[in-house]
C-alpha positions as CSV (number, residue, x, y, z in Angstrom):
1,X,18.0,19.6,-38.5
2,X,18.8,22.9,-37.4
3,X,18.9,23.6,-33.7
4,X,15.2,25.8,-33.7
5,X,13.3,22.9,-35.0
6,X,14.8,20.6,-32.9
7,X,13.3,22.8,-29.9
8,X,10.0,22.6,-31.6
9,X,9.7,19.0,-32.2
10,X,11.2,17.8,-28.9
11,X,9.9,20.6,-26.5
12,X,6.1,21.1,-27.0
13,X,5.4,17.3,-27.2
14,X,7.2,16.6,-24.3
15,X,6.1,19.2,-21.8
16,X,2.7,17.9,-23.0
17,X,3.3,14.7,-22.3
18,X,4.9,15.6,-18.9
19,X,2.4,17.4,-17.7
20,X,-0.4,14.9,-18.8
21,X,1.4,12.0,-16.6
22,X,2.6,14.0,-14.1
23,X,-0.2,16.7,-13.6
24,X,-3.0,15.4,-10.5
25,X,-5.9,14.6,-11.2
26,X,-9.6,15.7,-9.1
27,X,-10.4,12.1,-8.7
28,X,-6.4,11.1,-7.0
29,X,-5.9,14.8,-5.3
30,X,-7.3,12.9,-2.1
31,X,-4.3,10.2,-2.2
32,X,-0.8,10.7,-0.3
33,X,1.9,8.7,-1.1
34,X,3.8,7.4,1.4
35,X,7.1,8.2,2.3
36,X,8.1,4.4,1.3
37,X,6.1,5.1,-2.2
38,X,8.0,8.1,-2.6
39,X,11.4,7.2,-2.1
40,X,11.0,4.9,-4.7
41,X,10.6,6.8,-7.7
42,X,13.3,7.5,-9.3
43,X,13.8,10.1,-12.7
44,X,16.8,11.0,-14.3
45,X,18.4,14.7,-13.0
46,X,16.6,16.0,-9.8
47,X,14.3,13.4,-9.2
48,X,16.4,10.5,-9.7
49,X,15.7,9.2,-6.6
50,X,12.0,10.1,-5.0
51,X,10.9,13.5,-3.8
52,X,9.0,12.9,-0.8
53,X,6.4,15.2,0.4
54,X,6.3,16.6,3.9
55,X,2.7,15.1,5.0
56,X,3.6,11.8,4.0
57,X,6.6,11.8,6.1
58,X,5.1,13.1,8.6
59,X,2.5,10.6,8.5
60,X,5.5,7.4,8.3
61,X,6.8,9.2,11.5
62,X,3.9,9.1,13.6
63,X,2.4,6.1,12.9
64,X,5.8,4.3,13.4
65,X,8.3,6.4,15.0
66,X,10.5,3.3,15.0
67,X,10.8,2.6,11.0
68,X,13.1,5.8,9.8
69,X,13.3,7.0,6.3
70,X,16.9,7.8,5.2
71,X,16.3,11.3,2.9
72,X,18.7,12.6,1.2
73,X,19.0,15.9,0.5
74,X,18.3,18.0,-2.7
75,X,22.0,18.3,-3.7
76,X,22.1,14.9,-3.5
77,X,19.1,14.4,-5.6
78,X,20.5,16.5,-8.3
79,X,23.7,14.6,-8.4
80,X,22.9,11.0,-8.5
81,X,26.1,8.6,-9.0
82,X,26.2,7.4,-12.8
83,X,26.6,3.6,-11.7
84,X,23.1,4.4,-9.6
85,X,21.4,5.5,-12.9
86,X,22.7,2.5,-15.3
87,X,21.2,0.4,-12.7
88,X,18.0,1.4,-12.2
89,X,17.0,3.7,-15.6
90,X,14.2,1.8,-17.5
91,X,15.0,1.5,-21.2
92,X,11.5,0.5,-22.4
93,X,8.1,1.1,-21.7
94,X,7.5,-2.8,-21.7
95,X,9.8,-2.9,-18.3
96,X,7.2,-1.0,-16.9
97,X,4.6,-4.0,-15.2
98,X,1.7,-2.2,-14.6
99,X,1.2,0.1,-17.5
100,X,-0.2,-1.4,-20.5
101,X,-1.1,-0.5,-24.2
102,X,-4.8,0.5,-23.7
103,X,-3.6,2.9,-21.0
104,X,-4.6,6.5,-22.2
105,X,-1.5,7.6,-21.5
106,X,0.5,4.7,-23.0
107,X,2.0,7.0,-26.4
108,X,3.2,9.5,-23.8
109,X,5.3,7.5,-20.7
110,X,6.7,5.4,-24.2
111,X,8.3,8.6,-25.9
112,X,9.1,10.0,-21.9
113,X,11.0,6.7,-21.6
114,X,11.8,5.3,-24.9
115,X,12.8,8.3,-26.7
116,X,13.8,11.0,-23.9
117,X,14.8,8.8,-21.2
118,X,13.2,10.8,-18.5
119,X,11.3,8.5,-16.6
120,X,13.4,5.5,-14.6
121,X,10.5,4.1,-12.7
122,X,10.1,2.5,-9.0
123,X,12.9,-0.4,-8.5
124,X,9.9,-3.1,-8.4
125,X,9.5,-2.4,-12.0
126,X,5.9,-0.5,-11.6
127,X,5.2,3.0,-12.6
128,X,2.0,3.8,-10.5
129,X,0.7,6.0,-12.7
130,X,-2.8,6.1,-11.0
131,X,-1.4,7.4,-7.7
132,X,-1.2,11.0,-6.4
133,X,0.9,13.2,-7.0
134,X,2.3,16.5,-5.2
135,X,3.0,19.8,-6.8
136,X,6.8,19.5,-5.6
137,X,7.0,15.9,-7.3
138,X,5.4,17.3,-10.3
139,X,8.1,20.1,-10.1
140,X,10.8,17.8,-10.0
141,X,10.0,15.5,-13.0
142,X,9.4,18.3,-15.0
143,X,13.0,19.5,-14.1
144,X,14.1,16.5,-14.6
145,X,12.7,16.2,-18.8
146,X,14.2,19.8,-19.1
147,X,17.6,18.7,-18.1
148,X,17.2,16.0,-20.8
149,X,16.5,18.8,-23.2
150,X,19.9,20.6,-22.5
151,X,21.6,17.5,-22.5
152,X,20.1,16.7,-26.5
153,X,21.7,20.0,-27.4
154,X,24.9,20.1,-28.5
155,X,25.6,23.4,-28.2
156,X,23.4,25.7,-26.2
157,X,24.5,28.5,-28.3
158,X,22.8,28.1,-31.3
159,X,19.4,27.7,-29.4
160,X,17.0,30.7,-30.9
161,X,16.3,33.5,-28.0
162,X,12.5,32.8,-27.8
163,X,13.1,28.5,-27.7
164,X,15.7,29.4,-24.8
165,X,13.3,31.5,-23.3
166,X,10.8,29.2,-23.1
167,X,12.9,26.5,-21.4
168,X,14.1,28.7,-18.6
169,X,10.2,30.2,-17.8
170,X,9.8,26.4,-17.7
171,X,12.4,25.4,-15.2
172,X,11.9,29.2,-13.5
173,X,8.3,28.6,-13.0
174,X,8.8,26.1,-10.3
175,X,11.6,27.4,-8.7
176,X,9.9,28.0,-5.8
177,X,8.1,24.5,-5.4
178,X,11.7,22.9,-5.4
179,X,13.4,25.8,-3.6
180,X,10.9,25.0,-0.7
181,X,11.5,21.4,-1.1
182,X,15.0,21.4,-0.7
183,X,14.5,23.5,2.6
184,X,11.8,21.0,3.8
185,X,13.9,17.9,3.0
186,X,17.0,19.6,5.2
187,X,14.5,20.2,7.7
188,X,13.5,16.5,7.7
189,X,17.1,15.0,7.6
190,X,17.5,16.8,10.7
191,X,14.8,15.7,12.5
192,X,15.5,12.2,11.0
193,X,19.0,12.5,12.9
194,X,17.4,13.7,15.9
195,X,15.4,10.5,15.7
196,X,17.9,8.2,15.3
197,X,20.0,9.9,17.7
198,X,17.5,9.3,20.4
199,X,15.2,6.8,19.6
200,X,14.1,3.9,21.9
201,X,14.3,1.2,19.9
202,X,14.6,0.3,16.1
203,X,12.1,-2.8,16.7
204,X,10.0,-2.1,19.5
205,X,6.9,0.0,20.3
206,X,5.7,0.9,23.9
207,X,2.2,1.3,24.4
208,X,0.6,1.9,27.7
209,X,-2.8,1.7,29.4
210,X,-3.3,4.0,32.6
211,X,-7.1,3.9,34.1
212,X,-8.3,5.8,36.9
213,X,-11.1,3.7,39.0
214,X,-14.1,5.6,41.3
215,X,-16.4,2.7,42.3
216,X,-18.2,1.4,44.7
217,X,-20.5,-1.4,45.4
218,X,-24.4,-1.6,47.2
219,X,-26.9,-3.7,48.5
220,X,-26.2,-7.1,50.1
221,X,-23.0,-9.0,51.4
222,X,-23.1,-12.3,49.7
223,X,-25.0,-13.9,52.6
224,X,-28.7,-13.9,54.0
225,X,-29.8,-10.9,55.2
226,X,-26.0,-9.2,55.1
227,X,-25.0,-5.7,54.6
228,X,-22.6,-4.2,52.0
229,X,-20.7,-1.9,54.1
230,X,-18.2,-1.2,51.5
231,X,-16.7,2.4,50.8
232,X,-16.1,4.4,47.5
233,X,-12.6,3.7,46.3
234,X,-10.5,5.9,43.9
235,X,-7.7,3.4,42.6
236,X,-5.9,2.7,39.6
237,X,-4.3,0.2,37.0
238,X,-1.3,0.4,34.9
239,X,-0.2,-1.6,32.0
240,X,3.2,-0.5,29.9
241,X,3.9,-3.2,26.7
242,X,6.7,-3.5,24.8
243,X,5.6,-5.0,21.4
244,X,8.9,-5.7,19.6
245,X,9.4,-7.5,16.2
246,X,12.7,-9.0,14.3
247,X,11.5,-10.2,11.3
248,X,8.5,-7.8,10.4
249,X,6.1,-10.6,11.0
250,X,7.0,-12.2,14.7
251,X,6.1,-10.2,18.2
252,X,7.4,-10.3,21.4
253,X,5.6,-9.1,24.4
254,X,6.6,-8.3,27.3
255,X,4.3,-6.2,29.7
256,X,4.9,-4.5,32.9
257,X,2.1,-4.2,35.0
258,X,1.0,-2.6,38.5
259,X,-2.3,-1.2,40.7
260,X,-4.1,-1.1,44.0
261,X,-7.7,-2.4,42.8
262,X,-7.0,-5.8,44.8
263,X,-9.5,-8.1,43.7
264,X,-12.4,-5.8,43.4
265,X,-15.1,-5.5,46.2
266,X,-14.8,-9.5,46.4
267,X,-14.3,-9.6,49.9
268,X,-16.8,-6.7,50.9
269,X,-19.8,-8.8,49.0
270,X,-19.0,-12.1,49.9
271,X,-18.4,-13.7,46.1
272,X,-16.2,-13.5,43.2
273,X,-19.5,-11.8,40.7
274,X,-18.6,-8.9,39.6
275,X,-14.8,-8.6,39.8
276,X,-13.4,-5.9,37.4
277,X,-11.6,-7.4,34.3
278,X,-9.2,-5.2,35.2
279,X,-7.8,-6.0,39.0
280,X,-5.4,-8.0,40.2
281,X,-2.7,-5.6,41.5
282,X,-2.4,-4.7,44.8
283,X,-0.1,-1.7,46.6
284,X,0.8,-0.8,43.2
285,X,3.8,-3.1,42.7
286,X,5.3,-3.5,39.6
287,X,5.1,-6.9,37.8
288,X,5.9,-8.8,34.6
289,X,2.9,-10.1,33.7
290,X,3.1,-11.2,30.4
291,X,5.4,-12.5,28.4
292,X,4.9,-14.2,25.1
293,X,6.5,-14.4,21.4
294,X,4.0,-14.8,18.6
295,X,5.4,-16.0,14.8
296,X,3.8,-17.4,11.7
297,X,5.1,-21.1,10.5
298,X,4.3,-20.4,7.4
299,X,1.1,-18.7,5.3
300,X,-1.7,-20.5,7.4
301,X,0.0,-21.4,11.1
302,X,0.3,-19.2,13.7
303,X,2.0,-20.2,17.0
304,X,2.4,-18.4,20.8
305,X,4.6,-19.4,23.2
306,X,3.8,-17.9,27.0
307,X,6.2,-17.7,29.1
308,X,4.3,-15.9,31.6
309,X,0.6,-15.3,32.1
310,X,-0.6,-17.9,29.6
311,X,-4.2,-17.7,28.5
312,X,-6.2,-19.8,25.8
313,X,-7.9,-16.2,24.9
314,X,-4.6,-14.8,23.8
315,X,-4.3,-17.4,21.1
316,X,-7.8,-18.0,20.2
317,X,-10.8,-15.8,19.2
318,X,-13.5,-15.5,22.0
319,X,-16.1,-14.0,19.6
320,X,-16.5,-10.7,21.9
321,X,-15.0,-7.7,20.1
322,X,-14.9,-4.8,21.8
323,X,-15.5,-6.2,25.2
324,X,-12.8,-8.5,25.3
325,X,-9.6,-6.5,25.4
326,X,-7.3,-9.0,27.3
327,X,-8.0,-7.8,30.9
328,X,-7.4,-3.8,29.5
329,X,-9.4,-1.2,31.1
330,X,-10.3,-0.2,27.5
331,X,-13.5,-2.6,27.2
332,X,-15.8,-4.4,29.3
333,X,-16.4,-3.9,33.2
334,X,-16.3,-7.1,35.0
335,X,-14.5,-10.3,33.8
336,X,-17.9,-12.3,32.9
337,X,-18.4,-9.3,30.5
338,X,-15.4,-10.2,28.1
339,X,-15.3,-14.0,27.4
340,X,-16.7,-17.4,28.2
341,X,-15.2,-18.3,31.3
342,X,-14.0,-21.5,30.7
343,X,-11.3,-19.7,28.2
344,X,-9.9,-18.9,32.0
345,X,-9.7,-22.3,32.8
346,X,-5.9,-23.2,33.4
347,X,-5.2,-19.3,33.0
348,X,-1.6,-18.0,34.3
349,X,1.4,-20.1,34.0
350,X,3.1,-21.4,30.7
351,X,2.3,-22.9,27.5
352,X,2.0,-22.7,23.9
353,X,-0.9,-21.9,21.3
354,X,-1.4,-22.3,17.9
355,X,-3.9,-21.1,15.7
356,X,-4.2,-22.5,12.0
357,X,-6.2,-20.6,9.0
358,X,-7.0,-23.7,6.5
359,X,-9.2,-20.4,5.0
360,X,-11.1,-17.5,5.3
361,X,-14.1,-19.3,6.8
362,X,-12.5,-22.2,8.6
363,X,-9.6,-22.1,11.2
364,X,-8.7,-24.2,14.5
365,X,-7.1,-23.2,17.4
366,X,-5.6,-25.6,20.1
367,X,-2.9,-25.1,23.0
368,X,-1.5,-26.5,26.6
369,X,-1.1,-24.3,29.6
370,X,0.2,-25.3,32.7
371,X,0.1,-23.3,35.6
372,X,2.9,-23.9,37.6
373,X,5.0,-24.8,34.8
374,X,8.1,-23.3,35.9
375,X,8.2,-25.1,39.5
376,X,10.3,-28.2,39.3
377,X,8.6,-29.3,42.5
378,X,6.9,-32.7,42.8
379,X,4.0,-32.7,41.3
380,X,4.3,-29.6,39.1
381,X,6.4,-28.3,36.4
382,X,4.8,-28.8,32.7
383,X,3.3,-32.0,32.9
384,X,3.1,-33.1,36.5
385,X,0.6,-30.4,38.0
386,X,-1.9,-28.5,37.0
387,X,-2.7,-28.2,33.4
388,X,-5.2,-27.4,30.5
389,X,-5.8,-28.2,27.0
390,X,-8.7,-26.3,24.3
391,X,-9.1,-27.4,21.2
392,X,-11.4,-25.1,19.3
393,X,-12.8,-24.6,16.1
394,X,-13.8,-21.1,14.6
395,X,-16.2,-21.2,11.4
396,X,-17.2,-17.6,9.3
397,X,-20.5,-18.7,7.6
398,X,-21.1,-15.5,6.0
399,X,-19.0,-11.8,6.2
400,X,-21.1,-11.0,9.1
401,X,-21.3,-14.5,11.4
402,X,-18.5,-16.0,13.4
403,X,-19.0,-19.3,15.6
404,X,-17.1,-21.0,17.7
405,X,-17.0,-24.8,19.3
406,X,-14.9,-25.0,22.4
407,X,-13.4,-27.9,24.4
408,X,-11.3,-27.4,27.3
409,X,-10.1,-30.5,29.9
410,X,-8.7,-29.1,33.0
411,X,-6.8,-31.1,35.6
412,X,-5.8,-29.8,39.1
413,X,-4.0,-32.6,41.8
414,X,-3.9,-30.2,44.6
415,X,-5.3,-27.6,47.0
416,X,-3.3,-24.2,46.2
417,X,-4.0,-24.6,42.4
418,X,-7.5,-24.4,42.7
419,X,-9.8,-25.1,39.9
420,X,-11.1,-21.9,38.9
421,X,-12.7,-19.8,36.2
422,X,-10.5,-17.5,36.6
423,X,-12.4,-15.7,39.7
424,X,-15.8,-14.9,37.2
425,X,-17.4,-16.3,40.7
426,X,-16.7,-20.0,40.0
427,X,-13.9,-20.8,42.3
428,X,-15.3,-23.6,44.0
429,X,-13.4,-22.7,46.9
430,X,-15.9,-19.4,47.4
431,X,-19.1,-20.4,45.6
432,X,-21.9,-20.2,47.5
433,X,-20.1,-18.5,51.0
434,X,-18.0,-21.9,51.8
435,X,-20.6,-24.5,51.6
436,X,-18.2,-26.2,49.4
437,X,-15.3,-25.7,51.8
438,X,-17.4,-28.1,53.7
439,X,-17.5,-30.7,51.4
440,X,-14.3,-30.2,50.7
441,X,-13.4,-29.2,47.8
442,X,-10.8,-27.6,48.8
443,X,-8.9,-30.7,49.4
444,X,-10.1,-32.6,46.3
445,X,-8.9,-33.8,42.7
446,X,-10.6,-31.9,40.4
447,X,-10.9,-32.7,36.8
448,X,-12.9,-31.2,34.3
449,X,-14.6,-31.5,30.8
450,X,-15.5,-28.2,29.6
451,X,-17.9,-27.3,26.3
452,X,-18.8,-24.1,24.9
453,X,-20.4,-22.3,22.0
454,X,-20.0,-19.1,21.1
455,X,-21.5,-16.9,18.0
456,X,-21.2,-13.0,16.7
457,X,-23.4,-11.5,14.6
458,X,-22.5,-8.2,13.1
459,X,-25.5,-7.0,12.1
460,X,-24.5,-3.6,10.7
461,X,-21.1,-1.6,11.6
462,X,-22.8,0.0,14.4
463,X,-24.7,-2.7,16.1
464,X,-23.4,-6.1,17.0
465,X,-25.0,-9.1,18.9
466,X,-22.8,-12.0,20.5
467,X,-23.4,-14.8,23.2
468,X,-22.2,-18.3,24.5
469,X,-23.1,-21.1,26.2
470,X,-20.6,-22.7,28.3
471,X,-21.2,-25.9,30.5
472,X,-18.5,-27.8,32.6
473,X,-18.7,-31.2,33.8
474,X,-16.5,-31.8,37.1
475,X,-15.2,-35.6,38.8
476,X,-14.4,-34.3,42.2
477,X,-12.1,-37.5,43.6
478,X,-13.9,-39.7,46.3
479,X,-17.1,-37.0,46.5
480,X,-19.6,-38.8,44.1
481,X,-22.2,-36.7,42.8
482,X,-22.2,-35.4,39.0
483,X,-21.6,-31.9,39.8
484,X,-21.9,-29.4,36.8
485,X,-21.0,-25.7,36.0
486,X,-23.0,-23.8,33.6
487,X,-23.2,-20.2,32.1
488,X,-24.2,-18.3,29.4
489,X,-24.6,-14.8,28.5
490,X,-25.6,-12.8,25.5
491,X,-24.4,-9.4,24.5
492,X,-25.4,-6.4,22.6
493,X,-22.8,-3.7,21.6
494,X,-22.7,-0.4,19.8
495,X,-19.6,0.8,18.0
496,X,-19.4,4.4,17.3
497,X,-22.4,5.0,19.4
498,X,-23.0,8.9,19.3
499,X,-19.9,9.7,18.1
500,X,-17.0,7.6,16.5
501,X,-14.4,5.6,18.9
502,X,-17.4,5.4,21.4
503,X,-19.2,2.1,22.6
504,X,-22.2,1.2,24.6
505,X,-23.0,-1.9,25.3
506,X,-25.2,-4.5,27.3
507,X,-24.3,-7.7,28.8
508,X,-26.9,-10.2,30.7
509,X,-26.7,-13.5,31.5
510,X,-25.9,-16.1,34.1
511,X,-22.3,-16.5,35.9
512,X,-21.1,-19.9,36.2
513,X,-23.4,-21.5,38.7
514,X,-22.6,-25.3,39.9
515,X,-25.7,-27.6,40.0
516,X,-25.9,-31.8,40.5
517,X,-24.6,-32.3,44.4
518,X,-27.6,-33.9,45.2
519,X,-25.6,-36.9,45.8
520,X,-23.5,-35.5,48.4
521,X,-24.8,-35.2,51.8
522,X,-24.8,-31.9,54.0
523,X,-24.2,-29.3,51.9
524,X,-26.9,-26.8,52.6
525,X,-26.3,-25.6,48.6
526,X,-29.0,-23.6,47.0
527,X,-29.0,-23.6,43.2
528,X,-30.5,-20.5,42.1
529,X,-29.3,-19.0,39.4
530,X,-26.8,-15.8,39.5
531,X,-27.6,-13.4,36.9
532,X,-25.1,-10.7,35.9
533,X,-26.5,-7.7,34.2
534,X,-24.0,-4.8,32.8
535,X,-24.4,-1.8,31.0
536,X,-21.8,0.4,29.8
537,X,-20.9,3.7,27.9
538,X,-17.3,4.5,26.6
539,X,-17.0,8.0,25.5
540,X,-13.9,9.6,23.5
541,X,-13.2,13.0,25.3
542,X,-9.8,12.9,23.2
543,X,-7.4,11.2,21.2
544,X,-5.9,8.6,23.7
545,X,-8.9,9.5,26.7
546,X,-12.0,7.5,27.5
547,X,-14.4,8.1,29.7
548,X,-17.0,5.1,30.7
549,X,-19.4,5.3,33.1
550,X,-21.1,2.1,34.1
551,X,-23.2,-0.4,36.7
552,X,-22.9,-4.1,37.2
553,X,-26.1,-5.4,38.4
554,X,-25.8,-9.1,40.7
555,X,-28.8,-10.9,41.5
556,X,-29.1,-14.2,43.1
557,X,-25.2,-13.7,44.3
558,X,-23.4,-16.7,45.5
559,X,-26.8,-18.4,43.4
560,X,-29.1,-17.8,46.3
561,X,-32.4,-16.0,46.2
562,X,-32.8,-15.3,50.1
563,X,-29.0,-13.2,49.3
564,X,-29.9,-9.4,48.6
565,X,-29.0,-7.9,44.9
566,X,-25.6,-6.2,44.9
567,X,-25.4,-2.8,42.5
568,X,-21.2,-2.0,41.3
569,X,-21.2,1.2,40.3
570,X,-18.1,2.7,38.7
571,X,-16.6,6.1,36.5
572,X,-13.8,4.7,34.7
573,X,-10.8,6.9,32.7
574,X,-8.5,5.3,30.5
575,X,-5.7,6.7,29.2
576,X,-3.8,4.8,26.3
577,X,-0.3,6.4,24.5
C-alpha cells in the first residue's frame, strides 16, 4: 500500500471519528469538568495526561483553597515518560467500563483505541464520553490522533504534498487553542506555587461569623407595674471555626469565640424571654468555645465527641432548618426561636453523641453530656455531678415530613449547676422574679424527665412549617409538689423569600412555663402562660452580607398577666467569610 492511500484510509476516518467523540455537544456545552475530572484523562502525545481548563480550576480553587491540583506544564504533557504510557494506555475498547456496544459512538472510540491507539482513557477505567468538553481539550486530542499519524508513517517523505498539507492545516488550525493553553497552565502552576507556598493549612478551613447588633427592648420590667428603662445598644458577636479533616470524612472543630452582648436585655426586663441565640460574651474576650471531633464508624454510625461546649443539638436533628444555626447570628433571633429547649438541657460541658442511619427514613440519635466533666472535684467530673442523657428517634415518612420523639433525663446535685433550659426563660432560679428563690430551688436536687415531639413539613421549597411540643416533669428533693415545665411553639419559614439566600419567618408559641406547685405553700406563683412571638426578615445585600431586621414580642413575661408586654427590637448584620 503506497504511502497516499494509506493517508486516505487512515486520515479522513479518523478525524471523523475524532471530532465526533471529541466535538461538544448543545445539550453538554453547559457542563465543566472539574479540575479532578480533567486531570484524569489521559491520550497518547499532548494530552497524555489531562488538559484542564482554566474555569474549572478556578472553580477547585475557590471552593477549596486547601485541596491543590498539581498541573504540569504543556512540555510536560507533550513528553510523557514511556513507562507512564505502558501503564495506563487502554488496549481495548472492552477496558473502557462505561461505554458499551449500543453507544452511537461505539465503532468510532473502538478504531480511536483498538486500531490507532489514541485514546488511553481515565485511570478508573471510564471514558465519560457524555461529559463536556472544552475547545482546548478538543485541541489536544486531536493533536494527539495526528501525532499517531506521523508515527504510522515510515517515512514522512514519501507523503503526497496535498495529504501533508492537510495534516499540518489540521494540527495548525489549533495552534492557537493550545498555544493559549500552554500560557494559561504556566500561569496556573504559578499560582499553584504561590498557594502552596502560603497556604494556611492543607486540612483545615476557617470560616467566620461577625454580626453587628442595634437593639433595644420596650415596655415592662418583668414585674407588676415596672418600667423598661433599658437603652439602645450597638454590640457585636464573633465566631472564627477551624473545620479540619484527616481522613476526608472525620472533622475537628475547634471555634474561637468573643462579644459584648452579655446576656441580652435579661437583666433590664426582669426574665430570661427573649435572650438572643446569639449572646453570651461579655467585654469581648476571646474564648474557646467549642471543641469537638466528628467521624463515621462505618456506613450508617456517626459519633461526636465534645470536649468543650457539648450540646444534644450538635449531634441530633432539631427539626428547625433555617432557624436553628447552632447559636450563629445567621438564623433565628432569640434562643426559643431555634430548638426545643429541652435539647439545652445539660448543655455546656463534655460528652459524646452518636447518631445511627438504619435508613433513609429511620435513624436514632442518643448521647451523655456532663457539665462539669472536666472538674475532678467531689461531686463532679463525668459521672458524679451534673449530667444528661437524650435518646431520640428521627422518622422521614415521606420526602417532605421529618418527626422527631425526644427523651432527655437531667440530673443536677447542686446549687451552681442549676437546672436550666439553657436560659430560654426556664432557669428556675429566675422564673417568675424569684418566687422560686423562695422556695428554694436554688438549694434543691433537681431531677428531671423530659419529652418532646417535634415535626417539619416542607411544603414546597419556599415555604416550610415546623413545631414541637416539649413537656418536663421535675422531683425537686424534699419540696413535694409535681411541678411541670411545658412549651411548645410552631413555626412558619420562607426560603428565598423575595429573592434567593433570603428568609422570613414566624415563630409563636409558649416559653417553658412551670405549672403543678400547688402543693407547696407560699409561693405567690402565677401560672399564666408566656407567649413568645417573633418575626423576622434576612435579606442578602451580598455574597457573605445579611441584613435582618426583626421584633421579639413577650407577653405574659415571667408567666404573669398583671406584668406589661415587652417589644425586642433589633437590626442585625452578619457577616460570614
Amino acid at each position: 500500500m503506497n504511502q497516499s492511500h494509506f493517508i486516505r484510509l487512515f486520515v479522513h476516518p479518523l478525524v471523523l471519528a475524532t471530532a465526533l467523540l471529541l466535538a461538544p455537544t448543545a445539550a453538554s456545552a453547559k457542563e465543566v469538568p472539574t479540575a479532578k475530572q480533567s486531570a484524569g484523562l489521559q491520550t497518547k502525545g499532548l494530552a497524555q495526561t489531562a488538559i484542564v481548563s482554566e474555569k474549572a480550576l478556578e472553580t477547585q480553587f475557590d471552593a477549596a483553597p486547601t485541596q491543590l491540583v498539581q498541573v504540569p506544564s504543556v512540555d510536560e504533557l507533550a513528553a510523557p515518560k514511556p513507562e507512564a504510557q505502558s501503564q495506563s494506555q487502554v488496549t481495548s475498547v472492552s477496558q473502557l467500563t462505561d461505554v458499551q456496544p449500543t453507544d452511537w459512538a461505539f465503532q468510532a472510540l473502538q478504531s480511536l483505541v483498538e486500531r490507532y491507539g489514541c485514546i488511553a482513557g481515565y485511570p478508573d477505567g471510564t471514558y465519560r464520553g457524555n461529559r463536556a468538553l472544552t475547545r482546548y481539550e478538543f485541541a489536544a486530542g486531536l493533536n494527539a490522533c495526528l501525532d499517531q499519524i506521523l508515527n504510522f508513517l515510515p517515512n514522512e517523505g514519501e507523503v503526497s504534498a496535498e495529504d501533508l498539507a492537510a495534516i499540518r492545516r489540521l494540527q495548525e488550525e489549533f495552534a492557537a487553542e493550545l498555544a493559549t493553553l500552554r500560557g494559561r497552565v504556566d500561569a496556573l502552576e504559578a499560582r499553584t506555587a504561590e498557594l502552596e507556598a502560603n497556604q494556611f493549612s492543607t486540612t483545615t478551613k476557617l470560616v467566620g461569623e461577625v454580626a453587628f447588633v442595634l437593639a433595644d427592648s420596650f415596655g415592662g420590667d418583668g414585674t407588676d407595674g415596672g418600667d423598661d428603662e433599658s437603652q439602645t445598644i450597638f454590640a457585636d458577636r464573633v465566631r472564627l471555626q477551624l473545620v479540619s479533616s484527616f481522613t476526608g470524612r472525620d472533622k475537628l472543630y475547634t471555634r474561637l469565640t468573643a462579644g459584648n452582648i452579655g446576656n441580652s436585655f435579661t437583666d433590664e426586663i426582669g426574665t430570661f424571654e427573649g435572650r438572643f441565640a446569639f449572646d453570651g460574651q461579655s467585654g469581648n474576650d476571646i474564648t474557646l468555645d467549642r471543641l469537638h471531633y466528628v467521624f463515621p464508624v462505618g456506613d450508617k454510625l456517626t459519633v461526636t465527641t465534645m470536649a468543650s461546649l457539648g450540646g444534644h443539638h450538635f449531634y441530633a436533628n432539631t427539626f428547625n432548618p433555617g432557624l436553628d444555626v447552632g447559636g450563629g447570628a445567621n438564623g433565628a433571633l432569640s434562643r426559643f426561636a431555634e430548638r426545643n429547649p429541652i435539647y439545652r438541657i445539660g448543655l455546656g460541658g463534655q460528652g459524646i453523641g452518636l447518631n445511627y442511619q438504619f435508613n433513609d427514613k429511620v435513624g436514632l440519635q442518643a448521647g451523655y453530656l456532663a457539665r462539669g466533666g472536666n472538674n475532678p472535684s467531689q461531686g463532679a467530673g463525668l459521672f458524679n455531678g451534673n449530667y444528661s442523657i437524650m435518646g431520640q428517634l428521627e422518622i422521614e415518612p415521606t420526602d417532605k415530613i421529618s418527626i422527631g420523639l425526644t427523651y432527655v433525663h437531667g440530673y443536677d446535685p447542686e446549687a451552681g449547676r442549676r437546672f436550666t433550659f439553657g436560659g430560654t426563660g426556664t432557669n428556675l432560679g429566675r422564673l417568675n422574679a424569684g418566687s422560686l428563690n423562695a422556695i428554694g430551688v436554688d438549694a434543691t436536687e433537681v431531677i428531671s424527665n423530659s419529652y418532646g415531639a417535634q415535626v417539619l413539613f416542607n411544603v414546597s421549597p419556599k415555604f416550610r412549617v415546623g413545631g414541637w411540643v416539649g413537656f418536663t416533669d421535675l422531683i425537686l428533693d424534699g419540696l413535694g409538689g409535681d411541678p411541670e415545665v411545658w412549651n411548645y411553639a410552631m413555626t412558619l419559614s420562607f426560603p428565598d423569600l423575595g429573592v434567593p439566600g433570603a428568609l422570613g419567618a414566624i415563630i409563636a408559641g409558649a416559653e417553658p412555663y412551670l405549672g403543678g406547685l400547688n402543693g407547696i405553700d407560699n409561693t405567690g406563683f402565677e401560672n399564666d402562660i408566656p407567649l413568645h412571638v417573633e418575626a423576622l426578615y434576612k435579606l442578602p445585600v451580598s455574597n457573605g452580607i445579611f441584613i435582618t431586621p426583626g421584633a421579639i414580642f413577650l407577653l405574659n413575661p415571667n408567666q404573669d398577666s398583671d406584668n406589661d408586654s415587652i417589644v425586642i427590637g433589633t437590626l442585625r448584620t452578619t457577616f460570614q467569610f
